[in-house]
C-alpha atoms as an extended CHARMM CRD file, in Angstrom:
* protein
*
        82  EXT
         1         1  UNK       CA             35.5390000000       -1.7280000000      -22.9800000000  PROA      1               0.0000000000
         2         2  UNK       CA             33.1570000000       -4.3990000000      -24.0330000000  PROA      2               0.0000000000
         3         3  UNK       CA             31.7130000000       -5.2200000000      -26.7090000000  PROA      3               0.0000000000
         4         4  UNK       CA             28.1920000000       -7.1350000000      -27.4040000000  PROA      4               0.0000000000
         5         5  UNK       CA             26.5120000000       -8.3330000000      -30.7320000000  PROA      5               0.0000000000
         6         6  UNK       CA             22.7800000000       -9.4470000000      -30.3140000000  PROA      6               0.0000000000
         7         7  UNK       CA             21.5210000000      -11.5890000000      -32.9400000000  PROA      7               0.0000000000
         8         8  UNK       CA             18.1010000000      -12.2410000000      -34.3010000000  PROA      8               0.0000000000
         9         9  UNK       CA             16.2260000000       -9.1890000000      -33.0700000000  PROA      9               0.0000000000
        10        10  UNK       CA             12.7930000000       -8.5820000000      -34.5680000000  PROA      10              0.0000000000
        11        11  UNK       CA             12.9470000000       -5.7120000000      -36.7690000000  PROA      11              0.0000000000
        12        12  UNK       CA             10.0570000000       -4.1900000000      -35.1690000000  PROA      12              0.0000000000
        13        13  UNK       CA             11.9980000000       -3.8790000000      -31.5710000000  PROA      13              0.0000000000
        14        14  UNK       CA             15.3740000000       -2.1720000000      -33.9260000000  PROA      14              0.0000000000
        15        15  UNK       CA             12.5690000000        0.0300000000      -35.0760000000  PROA      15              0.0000000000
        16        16  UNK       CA             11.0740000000        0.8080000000      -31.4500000000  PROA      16              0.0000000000
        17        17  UNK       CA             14.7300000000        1.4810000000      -30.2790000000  PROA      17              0.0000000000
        18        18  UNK       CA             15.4430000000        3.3790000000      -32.8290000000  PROA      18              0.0000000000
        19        19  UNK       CA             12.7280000000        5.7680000000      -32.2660000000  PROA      19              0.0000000000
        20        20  UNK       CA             13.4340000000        5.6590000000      -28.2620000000  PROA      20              0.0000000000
        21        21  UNK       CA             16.7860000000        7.1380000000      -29.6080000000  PROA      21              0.0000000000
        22        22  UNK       CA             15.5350000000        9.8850000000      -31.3480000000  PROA      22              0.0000000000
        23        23  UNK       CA             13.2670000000       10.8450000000      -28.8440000000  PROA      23              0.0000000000
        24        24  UNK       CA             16.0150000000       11.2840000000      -26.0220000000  PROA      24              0.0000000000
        25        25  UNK       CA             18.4690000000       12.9430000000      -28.7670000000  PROA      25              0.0000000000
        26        26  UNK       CA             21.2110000000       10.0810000000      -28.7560000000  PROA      26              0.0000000000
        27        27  UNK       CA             22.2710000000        7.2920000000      -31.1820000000  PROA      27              0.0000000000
        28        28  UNK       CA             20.8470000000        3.8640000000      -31.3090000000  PROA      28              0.0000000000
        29        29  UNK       CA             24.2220000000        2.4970000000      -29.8320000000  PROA      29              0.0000000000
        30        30  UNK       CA             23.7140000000        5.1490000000      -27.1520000000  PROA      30              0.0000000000
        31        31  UNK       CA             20.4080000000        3.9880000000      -26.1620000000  PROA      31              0.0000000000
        32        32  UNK       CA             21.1940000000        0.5650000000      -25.9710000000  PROA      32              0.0000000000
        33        33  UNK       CA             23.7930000000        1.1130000000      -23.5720000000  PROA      33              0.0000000000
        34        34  UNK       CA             22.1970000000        3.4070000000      -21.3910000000  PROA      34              0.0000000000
        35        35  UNK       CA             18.8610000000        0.7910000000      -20.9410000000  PROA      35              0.0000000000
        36        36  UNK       CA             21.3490000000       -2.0000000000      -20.5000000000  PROA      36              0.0000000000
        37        37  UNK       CA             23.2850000000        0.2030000000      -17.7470000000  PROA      37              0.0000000000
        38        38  UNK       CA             19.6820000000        1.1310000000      -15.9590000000  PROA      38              0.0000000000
        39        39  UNK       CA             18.7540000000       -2.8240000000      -16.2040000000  PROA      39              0.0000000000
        40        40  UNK       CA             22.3590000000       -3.5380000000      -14.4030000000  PROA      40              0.0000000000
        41        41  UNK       CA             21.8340000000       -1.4270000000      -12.1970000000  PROA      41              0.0000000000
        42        42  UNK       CA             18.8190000000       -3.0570000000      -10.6290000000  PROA      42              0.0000000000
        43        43  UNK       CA             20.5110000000       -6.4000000000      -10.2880000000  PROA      43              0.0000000000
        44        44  UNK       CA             18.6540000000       -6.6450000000       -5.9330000000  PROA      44              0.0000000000
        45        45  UNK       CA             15.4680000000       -4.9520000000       -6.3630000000  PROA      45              0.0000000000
        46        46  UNK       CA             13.9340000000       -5.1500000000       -2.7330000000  PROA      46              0.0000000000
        47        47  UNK       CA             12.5620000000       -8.0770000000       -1.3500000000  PROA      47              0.0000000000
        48        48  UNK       CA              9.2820000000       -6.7410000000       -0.1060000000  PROA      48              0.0000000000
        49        49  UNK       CA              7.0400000000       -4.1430000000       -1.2990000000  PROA      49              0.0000000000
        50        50  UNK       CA              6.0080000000       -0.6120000000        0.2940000000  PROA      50              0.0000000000
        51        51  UNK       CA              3.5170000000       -1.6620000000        2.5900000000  PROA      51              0.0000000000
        52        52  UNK       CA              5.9640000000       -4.6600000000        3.5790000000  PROA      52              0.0000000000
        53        53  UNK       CA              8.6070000000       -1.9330000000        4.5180000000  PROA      53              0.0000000000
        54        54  UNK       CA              6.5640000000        0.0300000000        6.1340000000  PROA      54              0.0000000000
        55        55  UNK       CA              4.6130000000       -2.9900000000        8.1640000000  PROA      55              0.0000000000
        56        56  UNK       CA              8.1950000000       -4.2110000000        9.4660000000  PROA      56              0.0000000000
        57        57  UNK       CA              9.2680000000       -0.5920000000       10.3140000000  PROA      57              0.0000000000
        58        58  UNK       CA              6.5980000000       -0.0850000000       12.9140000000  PROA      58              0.0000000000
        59        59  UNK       CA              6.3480000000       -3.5900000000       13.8840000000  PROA      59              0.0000000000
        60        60  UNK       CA              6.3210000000       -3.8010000000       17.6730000000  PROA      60              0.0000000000
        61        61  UNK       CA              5.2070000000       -0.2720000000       18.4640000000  PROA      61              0.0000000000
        62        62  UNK       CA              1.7930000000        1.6160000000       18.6480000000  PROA      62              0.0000000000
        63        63  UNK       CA             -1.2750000000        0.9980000000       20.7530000000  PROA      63              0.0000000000
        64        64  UNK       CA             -1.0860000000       -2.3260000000       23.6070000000  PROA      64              0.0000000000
        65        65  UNK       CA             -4.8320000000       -2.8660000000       23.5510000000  PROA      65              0.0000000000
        66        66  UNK       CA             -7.4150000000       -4.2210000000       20.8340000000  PROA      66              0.0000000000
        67        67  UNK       CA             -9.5180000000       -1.2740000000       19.0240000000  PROA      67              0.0000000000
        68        68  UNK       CA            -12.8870000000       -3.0310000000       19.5300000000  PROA      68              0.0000000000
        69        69  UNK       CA            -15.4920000000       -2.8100000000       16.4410000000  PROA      69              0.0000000000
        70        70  UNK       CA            -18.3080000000       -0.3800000000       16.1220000000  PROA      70              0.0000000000
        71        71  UNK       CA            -20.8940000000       -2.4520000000       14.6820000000  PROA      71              0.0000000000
        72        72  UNK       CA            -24.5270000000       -1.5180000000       15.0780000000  PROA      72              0.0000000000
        73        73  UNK       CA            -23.7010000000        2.2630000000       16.1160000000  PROA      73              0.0000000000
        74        74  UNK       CA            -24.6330000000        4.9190000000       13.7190000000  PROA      74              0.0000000000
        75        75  UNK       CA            -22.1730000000        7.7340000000       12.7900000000  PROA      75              0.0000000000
        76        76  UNK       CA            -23.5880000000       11.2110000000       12.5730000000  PROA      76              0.0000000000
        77        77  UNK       CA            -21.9630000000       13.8020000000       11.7160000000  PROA      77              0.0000000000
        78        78  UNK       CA            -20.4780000000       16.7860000000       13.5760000000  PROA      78              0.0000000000
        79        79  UNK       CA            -22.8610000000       19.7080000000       14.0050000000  PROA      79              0.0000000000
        80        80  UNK       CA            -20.6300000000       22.7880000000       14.2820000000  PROA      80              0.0000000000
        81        81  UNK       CA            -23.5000000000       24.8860000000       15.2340000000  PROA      81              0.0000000000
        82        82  UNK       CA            -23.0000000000       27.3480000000       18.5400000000  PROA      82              0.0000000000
C-alpha cells in the first residue's frame, strides 16, 4: 500500500478532521483515507448538468407545431358547479 505525508496543514483543518473522525466513529488516519477515496472516485464528474441531461434526452421528440402565446386572454378558473 501507499503511503502519503502532507505537510504544513493548518492546525485548525487537523482539528476539523479530527472531529469529522469522531463523529463517524473511526480514526483520523481512517478519515483521511476514506475522503481521499470518495474525492478519487469522482475523477469525470458529468459534463452537463440535470436539465442538460434531460434537454438532450428528449431532444428531437414531442409536439411538431409552435404552442402560440396567450397574451391578452384572461384565465378564470374552473367552476365545478352542476
Amino acid at each position: 500500500m501507499a503511503q502519503l505525508l502532507v505537510r504544513h496543514l493548518e492546525d485548525d483543518v487537523k482539528e476539523r478532521l479530527r472531529r469529522r473522525a469522531k463523529a463517524h466513529a473511526r480514526s483520523l488516519e481512517e478519515e483521511v483515507r476514506e475522503i481521499l477515496r470518495s474525492a478519487a472516485q469522482d475523477e469525470n464528474p458529468p459534463a452537463h448538468g440535470l436539465g442538460s441531461r434531460i434537454a438532450a434526452r428528449f431532444r428531437g421528440r414531442g409536439l411538431d407545431v409552435d404552442i402560440p402565446e396567450l397574451r391578452g386572454f384572461s384565465i378564470e378558473p374552473p367552476s365545478f358547479d352542476e
